[in-house]
N, C-alpha and C positions, 0 to 999 in steps of 0.2 A: 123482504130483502134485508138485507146485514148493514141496519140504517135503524139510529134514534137519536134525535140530534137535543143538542142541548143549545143556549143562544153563543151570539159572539161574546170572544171573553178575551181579554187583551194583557197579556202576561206579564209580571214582575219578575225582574232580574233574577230572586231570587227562587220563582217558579220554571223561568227557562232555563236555569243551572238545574233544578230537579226532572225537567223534562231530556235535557241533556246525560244523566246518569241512565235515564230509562234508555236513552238511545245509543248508549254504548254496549249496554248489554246487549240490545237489539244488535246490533250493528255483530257483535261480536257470533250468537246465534248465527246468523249469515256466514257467520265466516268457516262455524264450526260444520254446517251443514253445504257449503261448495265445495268442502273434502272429501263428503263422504258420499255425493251423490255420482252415481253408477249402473252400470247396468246389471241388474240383476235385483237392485236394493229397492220395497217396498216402501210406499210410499206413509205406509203408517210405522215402520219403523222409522222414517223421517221425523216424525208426528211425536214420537216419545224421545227423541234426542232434543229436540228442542224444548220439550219440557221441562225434563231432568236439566238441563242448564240454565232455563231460565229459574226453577226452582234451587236449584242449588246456590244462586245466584243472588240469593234473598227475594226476588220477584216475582209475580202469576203471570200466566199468559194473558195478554188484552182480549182475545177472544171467547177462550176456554169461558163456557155457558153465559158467554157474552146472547141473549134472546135465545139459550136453550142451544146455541154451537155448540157439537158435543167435542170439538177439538184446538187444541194450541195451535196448528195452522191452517189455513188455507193451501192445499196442494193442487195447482192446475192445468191438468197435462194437453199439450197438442192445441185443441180444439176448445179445452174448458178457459174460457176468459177469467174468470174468479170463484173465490166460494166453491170451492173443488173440496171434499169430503177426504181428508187421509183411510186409506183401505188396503187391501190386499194385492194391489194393481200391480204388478211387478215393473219396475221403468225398463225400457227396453231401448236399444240401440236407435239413434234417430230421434228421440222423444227430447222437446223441450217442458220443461217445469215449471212455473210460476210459483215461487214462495213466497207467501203475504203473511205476515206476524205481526203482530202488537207485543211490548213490555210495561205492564204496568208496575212502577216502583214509588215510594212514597207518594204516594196520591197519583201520579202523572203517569201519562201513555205515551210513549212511540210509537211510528207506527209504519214501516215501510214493507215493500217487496221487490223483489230480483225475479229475472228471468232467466233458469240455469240450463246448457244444451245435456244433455246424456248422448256421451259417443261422437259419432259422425254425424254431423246435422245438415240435412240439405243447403243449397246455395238461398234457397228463396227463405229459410227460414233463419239464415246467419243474416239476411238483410233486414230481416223484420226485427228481428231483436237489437239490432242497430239503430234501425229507424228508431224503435219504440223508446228505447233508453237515450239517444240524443233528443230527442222529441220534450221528454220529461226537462233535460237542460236548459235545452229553450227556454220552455215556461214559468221555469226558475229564475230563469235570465229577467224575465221582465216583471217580477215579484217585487215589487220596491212600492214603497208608501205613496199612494197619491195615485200611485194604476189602480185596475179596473178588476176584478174578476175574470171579465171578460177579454181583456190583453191577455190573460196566462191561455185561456179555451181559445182562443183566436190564434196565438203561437203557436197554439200543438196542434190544431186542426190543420192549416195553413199548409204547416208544414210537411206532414204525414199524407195529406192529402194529394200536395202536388210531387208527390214521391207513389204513390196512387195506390194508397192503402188508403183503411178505415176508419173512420172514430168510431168507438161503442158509446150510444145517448146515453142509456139507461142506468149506466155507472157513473157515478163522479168521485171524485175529492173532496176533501173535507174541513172543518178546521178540527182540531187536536187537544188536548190539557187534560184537566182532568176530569174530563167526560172523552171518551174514545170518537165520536161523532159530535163537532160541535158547528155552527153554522160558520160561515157560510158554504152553502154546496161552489166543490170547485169544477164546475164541467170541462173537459177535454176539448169543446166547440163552444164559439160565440161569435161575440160583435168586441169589435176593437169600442174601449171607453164604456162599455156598459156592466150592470153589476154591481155587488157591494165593491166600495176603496178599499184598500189597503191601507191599512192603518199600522203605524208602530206597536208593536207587541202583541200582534194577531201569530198563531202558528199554523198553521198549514198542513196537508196532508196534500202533495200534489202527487198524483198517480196515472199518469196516460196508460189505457185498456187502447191497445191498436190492432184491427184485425188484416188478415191478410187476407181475404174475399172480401165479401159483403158486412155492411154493420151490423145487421141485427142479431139478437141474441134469442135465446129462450132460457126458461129454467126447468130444470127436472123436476118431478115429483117426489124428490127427498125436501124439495124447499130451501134448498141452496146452491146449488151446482148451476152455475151460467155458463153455457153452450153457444159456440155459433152456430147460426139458421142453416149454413151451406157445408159446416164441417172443413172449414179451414181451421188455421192455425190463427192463435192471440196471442201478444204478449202484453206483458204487463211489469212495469217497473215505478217505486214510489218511494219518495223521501218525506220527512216532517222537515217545514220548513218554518225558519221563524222570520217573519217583516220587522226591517228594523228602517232607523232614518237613512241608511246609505242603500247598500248592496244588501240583499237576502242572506241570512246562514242557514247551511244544511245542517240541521242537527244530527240525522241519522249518518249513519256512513256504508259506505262499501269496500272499505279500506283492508276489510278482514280475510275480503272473498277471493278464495283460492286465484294465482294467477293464470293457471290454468282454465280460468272460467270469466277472464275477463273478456266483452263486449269487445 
């Protein structure tokens, strides 16, 4: 899996101001790529737009031969919960997207994703994308020093659930800096109070995976693509998030993304 963690690492001002440059870029990638997504447009021509900018941009992509990833993002359509392969797949009317990107820029990674409609999007899958992206607020919401791991998976479960969707186990959250995966795993489910604390100057990778059948997954035989078992639909949205002593800051942003494509 698209996992190699490194331990917890608790950031310096002036390492979250460098994490913060990664995540404008990031942020701005999003904004460049909710313009141009369409029906007709290939999904690896998504894959080279986001390069060329984040390289033009003075940055690498965080994934790009991140364990041998041969691609700058993550693209994952419909049914693909994450780690979706950029290819030749043409997006078609009805289809939602999943964009997951990393920016690494002076030492530090960003690291979020969006979930974009193409066209006309069913009723049940404008609510899951709802679901999915306030679900992620939540969890945010309760990201303050002195909680729990398990307050953030407990929020997003909680709530996803009794709206009667599903969490994906298998995937989590993460922490951030500069290592792309660094401890603590942040799961989507838990126990209210359990888990590592939240400590001031931890950053975060909170990302809720929610499906719209059943939870389970499988992975394809390329060795990265995660699939639902029943072939519904997943979305998936994720911020880097930094703990401080008051309220959480979102470091990445969504502010760039077409309004046409807002949630």
């Amino acid at each position: 899996m698209f996992w190699e963690r490194s331990k917890i690492s608790y950031k310096s001002i002036e390492e979250v101001n460098l994490i913060r440059e990664s995540a404008d870029i990031l942020g701005r990638v999003h904004g460049l790529l909710s313009k141009e997504i369409k029906e007709g447009l290939t999904t690896i021509k998504l894959d080279s737009l986001a390069y060329d900018f984040i390289m033009d941009n003075k940055s690498k992509p965080s994934f790009l031969k991140y364990r041998d990833f041969p691609n700058t993002l993550c693209v994952s359509v419909n049914n693909t919960v994450v780690h979706g392969l950029p290819s030749n797949y043409v997006l078609q009317d009805g289809d939602i997207v999943s964009i997951d990107c990393g920016v690494l820029k002076n030492g530090f990674h960003a690291d979020s994703a969006y979930t974009y409609r193409v066209g006309n999007i069913t009723e049940d899958a404008k609510r899951l994308l709802k679901t999915t992206y306030d679900s992620l607020y939540k969890g945010i919401s309760v990201s303050k020093s002195g909680q729990r791991v398990g307050d953030i998976g407990f929020t997003v479960q909680s709530y996803c659930e009794n709206l009667g969707y599903s969490v994906v186990r298998e995937l989590v959250g993460h922490g951030v800096g500069a290592s792309l995966h660094e401890e603590p795993e942040v799961p989507n489910f838990g126990q209210r109070g359990k888990g590592h604390k939240l400590i001031k100057g931890m950053v975060l990778a909170i990302e809720p995976m929610i499906n719209l059948g059943r939870k389970e997954v499988y992975q394809e035989s390329d060795g990265w693509t995660v699939n639902t078992v029943d072939g519904k639909l997943s979305a998936h949205f994720e911020h880097t998030v930094l703990i401080t002593d008051k309220n959480p800051e979102i470091l990445t942003t969504f502010e760039y993304i077409s309004e046409h494509q807002k949630v």
